[in-house]
Each structure stands twice: as structure tokens, then as C-alpha cells.
N, C-alpha and C positions, 0 to 999 in steps of 0.2 A: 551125386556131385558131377557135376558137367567135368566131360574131356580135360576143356582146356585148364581148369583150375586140377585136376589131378597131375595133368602132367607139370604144371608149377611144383607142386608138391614134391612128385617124383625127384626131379633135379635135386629141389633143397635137400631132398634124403641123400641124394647122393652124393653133394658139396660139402654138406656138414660137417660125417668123421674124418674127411681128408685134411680141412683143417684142424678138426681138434688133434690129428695125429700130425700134423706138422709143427703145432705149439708143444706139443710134448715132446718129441724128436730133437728141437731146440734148446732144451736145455734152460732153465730158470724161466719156469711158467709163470712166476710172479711178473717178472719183468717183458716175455713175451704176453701177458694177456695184457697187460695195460697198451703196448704197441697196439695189438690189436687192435684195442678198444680205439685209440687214439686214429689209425686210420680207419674205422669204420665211419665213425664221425666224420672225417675228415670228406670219403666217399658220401657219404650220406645228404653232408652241408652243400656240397658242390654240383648231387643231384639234383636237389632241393633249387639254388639258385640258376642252374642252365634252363628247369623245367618252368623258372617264376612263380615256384612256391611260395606262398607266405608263411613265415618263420610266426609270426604271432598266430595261425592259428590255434598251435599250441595253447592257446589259456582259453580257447571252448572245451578241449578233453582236457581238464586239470588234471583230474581225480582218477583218470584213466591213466593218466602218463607218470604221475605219482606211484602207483602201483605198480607199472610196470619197470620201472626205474627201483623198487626193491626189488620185486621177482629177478630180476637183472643181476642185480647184486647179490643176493641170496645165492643164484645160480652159480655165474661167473668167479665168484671166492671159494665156493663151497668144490668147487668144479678142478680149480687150482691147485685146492688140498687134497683132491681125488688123485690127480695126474702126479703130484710128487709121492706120492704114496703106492699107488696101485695101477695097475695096468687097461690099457685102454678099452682091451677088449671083453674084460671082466666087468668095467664099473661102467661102461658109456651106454649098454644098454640098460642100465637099472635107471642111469637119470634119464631117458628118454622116456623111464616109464608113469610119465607124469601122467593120461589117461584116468591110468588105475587108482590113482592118490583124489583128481577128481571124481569118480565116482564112490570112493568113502568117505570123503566130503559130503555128496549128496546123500549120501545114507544116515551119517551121525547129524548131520546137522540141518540140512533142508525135510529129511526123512521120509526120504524118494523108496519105493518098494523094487524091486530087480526082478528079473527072469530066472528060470533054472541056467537060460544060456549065459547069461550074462554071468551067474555064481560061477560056470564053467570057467568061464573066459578066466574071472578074479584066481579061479583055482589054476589054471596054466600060467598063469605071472607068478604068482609065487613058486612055482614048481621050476621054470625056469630060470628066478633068480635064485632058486635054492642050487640048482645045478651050475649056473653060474660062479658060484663062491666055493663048489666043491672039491677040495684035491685031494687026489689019495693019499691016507698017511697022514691027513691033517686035519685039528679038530673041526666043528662044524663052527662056520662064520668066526676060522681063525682069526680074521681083522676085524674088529667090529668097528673101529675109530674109523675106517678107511670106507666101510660099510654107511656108518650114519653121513661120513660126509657127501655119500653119493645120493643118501635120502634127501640129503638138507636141498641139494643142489638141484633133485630132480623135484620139490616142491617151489624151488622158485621158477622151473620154469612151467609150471601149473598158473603161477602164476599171471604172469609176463605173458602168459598163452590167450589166456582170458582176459589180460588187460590189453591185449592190445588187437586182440579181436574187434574188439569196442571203438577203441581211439582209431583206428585206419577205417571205418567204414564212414568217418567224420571227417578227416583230416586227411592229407595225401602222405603214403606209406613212410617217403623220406623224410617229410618234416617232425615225423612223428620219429623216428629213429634215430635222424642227429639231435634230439634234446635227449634221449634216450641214455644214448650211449654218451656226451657231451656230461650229462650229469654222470651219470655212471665214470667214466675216466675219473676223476675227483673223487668219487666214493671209493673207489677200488684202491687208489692212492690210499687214503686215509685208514681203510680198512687194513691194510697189507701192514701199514705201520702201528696201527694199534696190536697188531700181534705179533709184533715184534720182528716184521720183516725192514730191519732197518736198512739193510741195502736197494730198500724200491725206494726211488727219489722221480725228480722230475727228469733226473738224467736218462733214466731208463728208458726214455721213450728215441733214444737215440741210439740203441741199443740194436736197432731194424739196420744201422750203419755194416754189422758186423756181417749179417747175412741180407743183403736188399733186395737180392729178388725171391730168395726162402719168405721171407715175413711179408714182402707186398702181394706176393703169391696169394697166400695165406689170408692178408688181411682182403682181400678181392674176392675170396671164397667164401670169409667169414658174411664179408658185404652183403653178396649175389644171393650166398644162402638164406638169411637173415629174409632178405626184400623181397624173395620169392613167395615167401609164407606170410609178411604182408601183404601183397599184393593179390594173393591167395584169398586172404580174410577182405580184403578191400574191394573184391569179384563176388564176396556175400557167401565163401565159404564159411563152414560152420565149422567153429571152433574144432566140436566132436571130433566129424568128418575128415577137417583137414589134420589134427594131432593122430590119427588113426593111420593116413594114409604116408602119413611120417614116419612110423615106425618101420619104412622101409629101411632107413638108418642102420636099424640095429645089427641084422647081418652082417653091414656092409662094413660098421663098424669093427666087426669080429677079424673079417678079413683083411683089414686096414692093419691093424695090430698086426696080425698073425706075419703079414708079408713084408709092411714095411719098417713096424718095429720089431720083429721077432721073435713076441710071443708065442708061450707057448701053449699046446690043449685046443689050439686053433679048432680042429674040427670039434670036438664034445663042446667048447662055448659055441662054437658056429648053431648047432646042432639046439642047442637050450634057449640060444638068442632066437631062434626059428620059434620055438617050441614060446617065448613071452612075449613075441612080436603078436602071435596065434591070440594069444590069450588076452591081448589089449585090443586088437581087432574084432574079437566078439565082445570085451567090453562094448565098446562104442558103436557096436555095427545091429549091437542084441535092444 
């Protein structure tokens, strides 16, 4: 993969957990992810019109943007229930372990045959999110509710990876990410309330009043991160390639938690996050 699209990559990894630790940090992740979402779009639209995008290209990649618009939401919801549950540096790298979910995909269902290195790689993701969820003194995959929601969430962005690999190599990254997200704010809405988050409303998006430069920080991180790995895909990186060189995240994610929410086991998750990053890198490298 050429230089300049890894070092895109690079950055995203590194922009990413700072804001998903800033959305948790915040306090009612229901109402900080819809903000979010709200100025992502918001950044995305205004891209979109300085640069003279056209907003209708969107209905050449329907079916692309379709897809990625549930991977999205899958993600994003499931992602929400992660953060009021469980700690960052525990669950952020299992959904980033979306790689590894793609290649058992390929195996049950396209019926793709593997490497020994590659079975390697499969065996150090699981080893690492086993040490991940490990405490002493407690049973094994004590949370499991806390667990599936971290699967759920790191399948949609398997998703959303794959679709939107596709739809930016067609359409220009922003236009493809303000209907993204634009639909998504509305879904997220509706979602939050069929589970009976009755206090997400439409007010909540005013919510960014309370901390405005914490959340615009945040939502320009979420932005930047987002459109690097478009733009990434848009350069003709390969899905693979560039979800591979992503998992630089995970670490970094550890360390995020560790210092600035104050988790703890900092270094043994530091240490396993290493140890799954390894193991999704020979996925996709084997």
C-alpha cells in the first residue's frame, strides 16, 4: 500500500479512540452520539458544498450507501450500549476487530480456504480478546450482554467497511458520508427510542450547548477520522489493507482509557490489545 494512503490511515487510527473517549467521558452517550452524528453531517454537507459536490450523486451508489447506512447503525447503537456498560479499553478493541468477522464470513459462506498463517493470526484474536475480558477473581466472559454488544457493533462496521469501500471509489468521500450520517441521525433517533431511551429527543442535539468546545472537538475528530479512511478507500486502498493498517487504534485505544478515563489493567489490556492487533494483521497480511 503506498506511503501516502498509510499514513491517512495512520492518523485515522490515531483520531478515532480520542473521540470515542471523549463521547464517553461526557456523560449520556445516547445523547452525545446523536450530537455527533448531527455535526458529522453537518461537517460532511458543508465539505460537500465549498468543494461543488453534487449531492445527487448519491443515487449511482444506492445499494452501496444503503448498506452502509445499517453497518452504521448496527455499529453506532450497539457501540453506545458498549460505552454505558463497559470500559473503553476492554470493548474498543474487539469492535475494531471487524477484519477477523470478514474472514469467517469468507470461510462459511463464499468458502475461501486459509493459510496455517492466517489460522495463526485467527488464533491470536481470540487469545487476545480472551485476555481482554480477563479479571482475576472473575468468572470467564463475566459480561456477556456487554460482550455481544461489542460483537454486534464490531459487525456493522464490517460492514459500513465494505460498503463504503465501494461507494467512495464512485462518488466523492463527503457526499457519500453526509447522506450517511444525515440518514443515520434519524435512525439513531428512532432506535434509541424504541428501547426505551425516552429521554433522546430532538432536544438532544442541543445538548453540545452544555460542553461546545468538548463535543465540537470531538465531532471534528469524529469528522477528520471518518474522511481519512474514505479518502483512503477513494486513493484505491483495499478494504483489507487499509482495515489492517487501522488496527493501529487498538493500543492506542488502551492507553486512552488507561490515562484519560482511568481505567484500570492498563498495561495486561495494553499488552492483549498488542497481542489482537498482531493477530488481525496476519489475518489480512497472510
Amino acid at each position: 500500500m503506498p506511503i501516502d494512503i498509510v499514513a491517512l490511515v495512520l492518523l485515522s487510527a490515531l483520531l478515532h479512540p480520542l473521540w470515542n473517549a471523549l463521547l464517553k467521558k461526557g456523560g449520556q452517550p445516547e445523547s452525545g452520539y446523536l450530537v455527533l452524528t448531527f455535526l458529522i453531517a453537518l461537517f460532511a454537507g458543508t465539505h460537500a458544498l465549498i468543494a461543488g459536490h453534487d449531492f445527487g450523486s448519491i443515487l449511482t451508489v444506492w445499494p452501496f450507501y444503503l448498506a452502509s447506512c445499517a453497518g452504521q447503525l448496527i455499529y453506532g447503537f450497539f457501540l453506545v450500549m458498549t460505552l454505558r456498560r463497559g470500559d473503553l479499553s476492554a470493548y474498543y478493541p474487539i469492535i475494531r476487530s471487524s477484519p477477523a468477522l470478514i474472514v469467517v464470513f469468507g470461510f462459511l459462506v463464499v468458502g475461501e480456504r486459509y493459510s496455517p498463517v492466517l489460522l495463526g493470526g485467527i488464533a491470536l484474536v481470540l487469545v487476545g480478546g480472551f485476555l481482554l475480558q480477563y479479571r482475576p477473581g472473575m468468572r470467564l466472559l463475566d459480561d456477556p450482554k456487554t460482550l455481544a454488544f461489542a460483537l454486534l457493533s464490531m459487525s456493522g462496521v464490517a460492514i459500513y467497511s465494505l460498503s463504503d469501500s465501494e461507494g467512495v471509489r464512485r462518488i466523492p468521500p463527503s457526499v457519500m458520508f453526509f447522506w450517511v450520517e444525515a440518514t443515520c441521525l434519524v435512525g439513531y433517533l428512532v432506535l434509541f427510542r424504541l428501547m426505551g431511551e425516552h429521554s433522546v429527543r430532538w432536544t438532544a442535539l442541543f445538548v453540545w450547548l452544555r460542553r461546545p468546545l468538548g463535543n465540537t472537538v470531538a465531532g471534528v475528530m469524529a469528522y477528520v477520522s471518518y474522511w481519512l479512511i474514505l479518502e483512503a478507500y477513494a486513493q484505491g486502498g483495499a478494504v483489507a489493507a487499509v482495515t489492517s493498517v487501522r488496527q493501529a487504534s487498538i493500543p492506542i485505544s488502551v492507553l486512552v482509557g488507561g490515562v484519560l478515563l482511568r481505567e484500570g489493567a492498563v498495561f495486561r489490556r495494553l499488552g492483549a490489545s498488542l497481542l489482537l492487533a498482531a493477530g488481525i494483521v496476519a489475518i489480512v497480511l497472510s
